[in-house]
Backbone as a ProteinNet text record, in pm:
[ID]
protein_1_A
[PRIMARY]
XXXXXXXXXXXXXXXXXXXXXXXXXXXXXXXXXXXXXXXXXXXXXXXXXXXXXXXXXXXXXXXXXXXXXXXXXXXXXXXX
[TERTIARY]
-2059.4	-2033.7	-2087.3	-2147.6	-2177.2	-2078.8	-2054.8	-1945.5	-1894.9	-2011.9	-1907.9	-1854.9	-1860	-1807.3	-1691.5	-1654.9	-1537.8	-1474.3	-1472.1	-1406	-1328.9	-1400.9	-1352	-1229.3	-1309.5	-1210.9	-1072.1	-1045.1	-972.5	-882.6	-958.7	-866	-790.7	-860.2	-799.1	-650.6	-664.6	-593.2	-466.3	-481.9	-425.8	-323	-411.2	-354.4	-265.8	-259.4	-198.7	-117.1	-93.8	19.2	126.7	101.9	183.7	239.7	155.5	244.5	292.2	310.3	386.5	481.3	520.1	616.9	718.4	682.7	749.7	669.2	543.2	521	415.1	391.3	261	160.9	20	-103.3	-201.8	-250.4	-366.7	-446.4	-557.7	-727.7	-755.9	-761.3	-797.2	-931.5	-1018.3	-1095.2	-1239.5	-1154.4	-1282.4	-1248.8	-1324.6	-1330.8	-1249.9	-1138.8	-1133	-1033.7	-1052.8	-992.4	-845	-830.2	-735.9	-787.2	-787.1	-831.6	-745.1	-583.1	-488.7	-373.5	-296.3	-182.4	-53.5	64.4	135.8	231.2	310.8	411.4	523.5	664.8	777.1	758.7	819	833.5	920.2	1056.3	1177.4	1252	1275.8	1368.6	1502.6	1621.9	1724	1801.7	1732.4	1772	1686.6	1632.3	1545.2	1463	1413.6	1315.9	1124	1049.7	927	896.3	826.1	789.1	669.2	608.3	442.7	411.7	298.1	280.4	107.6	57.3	-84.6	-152.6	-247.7	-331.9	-438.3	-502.3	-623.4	-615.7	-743.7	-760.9	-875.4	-857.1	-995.4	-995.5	-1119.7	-1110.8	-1235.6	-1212.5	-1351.5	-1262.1	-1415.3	-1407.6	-1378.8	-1347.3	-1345	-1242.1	-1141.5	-1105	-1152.5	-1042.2	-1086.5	-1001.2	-1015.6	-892.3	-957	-935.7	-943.9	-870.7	-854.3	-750	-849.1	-839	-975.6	-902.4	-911.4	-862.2	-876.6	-992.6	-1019.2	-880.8	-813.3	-708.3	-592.3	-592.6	-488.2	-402.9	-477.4	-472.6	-431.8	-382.3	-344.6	-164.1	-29.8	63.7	105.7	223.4	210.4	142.6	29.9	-48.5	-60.9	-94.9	-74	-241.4	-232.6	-355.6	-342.5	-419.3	-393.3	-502.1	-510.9	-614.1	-612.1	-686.3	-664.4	-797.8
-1627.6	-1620.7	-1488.9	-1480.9	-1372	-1319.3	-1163.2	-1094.8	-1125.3	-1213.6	-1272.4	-1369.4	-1447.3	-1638.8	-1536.2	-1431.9	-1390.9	-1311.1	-1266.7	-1221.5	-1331.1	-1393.1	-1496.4	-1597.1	-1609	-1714.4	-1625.6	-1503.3	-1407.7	-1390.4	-1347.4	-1375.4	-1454.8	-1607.7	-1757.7	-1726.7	-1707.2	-1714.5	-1634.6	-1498.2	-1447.6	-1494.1	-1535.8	-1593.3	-1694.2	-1801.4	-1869.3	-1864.9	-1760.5	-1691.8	-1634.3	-1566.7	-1494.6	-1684.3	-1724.8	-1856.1	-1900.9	-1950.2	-1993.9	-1938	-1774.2	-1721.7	-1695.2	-1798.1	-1750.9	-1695.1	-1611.3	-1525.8	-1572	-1477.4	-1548.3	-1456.5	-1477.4	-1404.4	-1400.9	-1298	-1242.6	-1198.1	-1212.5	-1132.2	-993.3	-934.7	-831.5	-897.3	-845.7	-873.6	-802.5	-701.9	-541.7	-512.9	-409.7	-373.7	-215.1	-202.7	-78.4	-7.1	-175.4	-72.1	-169.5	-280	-345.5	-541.5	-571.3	-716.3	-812.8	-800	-902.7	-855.6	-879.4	-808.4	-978.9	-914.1	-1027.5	-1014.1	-1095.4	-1049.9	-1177.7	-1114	-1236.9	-1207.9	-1348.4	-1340.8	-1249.6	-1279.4	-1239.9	-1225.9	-1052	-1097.1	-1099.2	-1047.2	-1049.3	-1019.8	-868.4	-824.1	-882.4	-972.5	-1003.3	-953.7	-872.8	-754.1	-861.2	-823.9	-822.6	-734.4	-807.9	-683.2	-710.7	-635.4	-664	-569.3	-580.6	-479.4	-474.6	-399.2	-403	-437	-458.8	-500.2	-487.6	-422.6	-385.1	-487.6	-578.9	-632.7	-628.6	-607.1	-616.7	-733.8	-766.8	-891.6	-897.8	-941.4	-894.9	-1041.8	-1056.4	-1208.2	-1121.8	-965.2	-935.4	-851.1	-762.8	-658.7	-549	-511.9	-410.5	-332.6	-182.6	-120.4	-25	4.8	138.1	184	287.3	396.6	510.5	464.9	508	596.3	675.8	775.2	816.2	737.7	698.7	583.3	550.6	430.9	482.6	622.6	676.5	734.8	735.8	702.5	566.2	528.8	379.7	378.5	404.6	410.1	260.5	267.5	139.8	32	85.2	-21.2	-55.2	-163.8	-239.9	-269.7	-195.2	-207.8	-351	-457.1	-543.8	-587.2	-614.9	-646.5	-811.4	-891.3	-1009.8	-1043.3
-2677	-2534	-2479.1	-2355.7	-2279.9	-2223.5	-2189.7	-2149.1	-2042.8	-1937.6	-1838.7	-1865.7	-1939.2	-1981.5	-2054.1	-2140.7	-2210.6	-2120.8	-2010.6	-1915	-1820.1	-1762.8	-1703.5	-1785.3	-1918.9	-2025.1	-2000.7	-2041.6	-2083.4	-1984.2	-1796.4	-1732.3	-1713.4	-1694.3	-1666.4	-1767.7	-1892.2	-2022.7	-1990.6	-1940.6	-1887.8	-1777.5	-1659.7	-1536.5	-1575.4	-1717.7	-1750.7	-1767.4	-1876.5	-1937.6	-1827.5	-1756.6	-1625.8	-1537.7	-1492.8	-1372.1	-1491	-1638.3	-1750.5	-1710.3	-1730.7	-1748.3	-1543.6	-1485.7	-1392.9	-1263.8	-1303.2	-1225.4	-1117.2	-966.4	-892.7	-932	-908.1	-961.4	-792.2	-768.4	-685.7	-721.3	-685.8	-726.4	-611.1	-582.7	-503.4	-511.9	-381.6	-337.7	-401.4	-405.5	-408.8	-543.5	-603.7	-768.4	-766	-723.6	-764.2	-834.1	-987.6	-1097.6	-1137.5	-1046	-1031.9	-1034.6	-1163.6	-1176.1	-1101.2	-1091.5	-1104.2	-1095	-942.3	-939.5	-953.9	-1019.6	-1063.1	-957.9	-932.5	-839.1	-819.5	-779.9	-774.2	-602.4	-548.3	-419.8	-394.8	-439.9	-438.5	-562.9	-609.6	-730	-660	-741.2	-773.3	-613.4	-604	-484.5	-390.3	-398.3	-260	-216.7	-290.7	-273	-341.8	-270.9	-314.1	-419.8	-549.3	-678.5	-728.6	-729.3	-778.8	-864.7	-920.4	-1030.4	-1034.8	-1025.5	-1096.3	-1223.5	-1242.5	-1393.4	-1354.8	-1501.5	-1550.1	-1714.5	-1672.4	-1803.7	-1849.3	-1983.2	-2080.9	-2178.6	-2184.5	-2255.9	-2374.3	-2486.7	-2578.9	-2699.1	-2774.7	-2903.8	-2971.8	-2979.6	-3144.7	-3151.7	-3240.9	-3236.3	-3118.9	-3037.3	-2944.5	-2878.1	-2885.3	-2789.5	-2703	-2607.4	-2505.1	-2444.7	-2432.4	-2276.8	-2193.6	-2074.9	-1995.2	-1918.1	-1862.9	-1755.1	-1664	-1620.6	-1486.1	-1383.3	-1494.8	-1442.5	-1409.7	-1475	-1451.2	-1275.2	-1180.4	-1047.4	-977.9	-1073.9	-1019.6	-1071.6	-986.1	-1036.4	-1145.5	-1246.4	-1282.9	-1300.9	-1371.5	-1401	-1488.6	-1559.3	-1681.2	-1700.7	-1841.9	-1924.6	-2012.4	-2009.7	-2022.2	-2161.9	-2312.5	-2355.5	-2419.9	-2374.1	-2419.9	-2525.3
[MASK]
++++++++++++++++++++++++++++++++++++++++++++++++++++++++++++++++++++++++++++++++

């Protein structure tokens, strides 16, 4: 597979996993650093909760921590 056909697979896979577990999924529009934010309408308190993600996706063994991401509060490094 080419790195975009394993990105895409990886997100979808991803995106799966999250509406499985409950959750809603958004794409941001623009690239800056933020693939996929998850979010409940309403939890407990009625409150709106969202969270950011950064995902990486690779066929083989793979890890990174970039620090450029680090400007992004709560964000979830994601590797599928």
């Amino acid at each position: 597979m080419d790195s975009q056909t394993v990105e895409i697979t990886g997100r979808n896979y991803l995106v799966s996993m999250l509406v499985s577990d409950g959750l809603e999924v958004a794409r941001p529009e623009g690239d800056r650093g933020v693939d996929l934010i998850a979010y409940l309408d309403l939890d407990e308190a009625r409150r709106f909760v969202a969270c950011p993600i950064q995902m990486k996706a690779a066929t083989t063994a793979s890890f990174g921590l970039f620090s450029k991401y680090e400007r992004i509060a709560q964000l979830l490094l994601v590797h599928v």
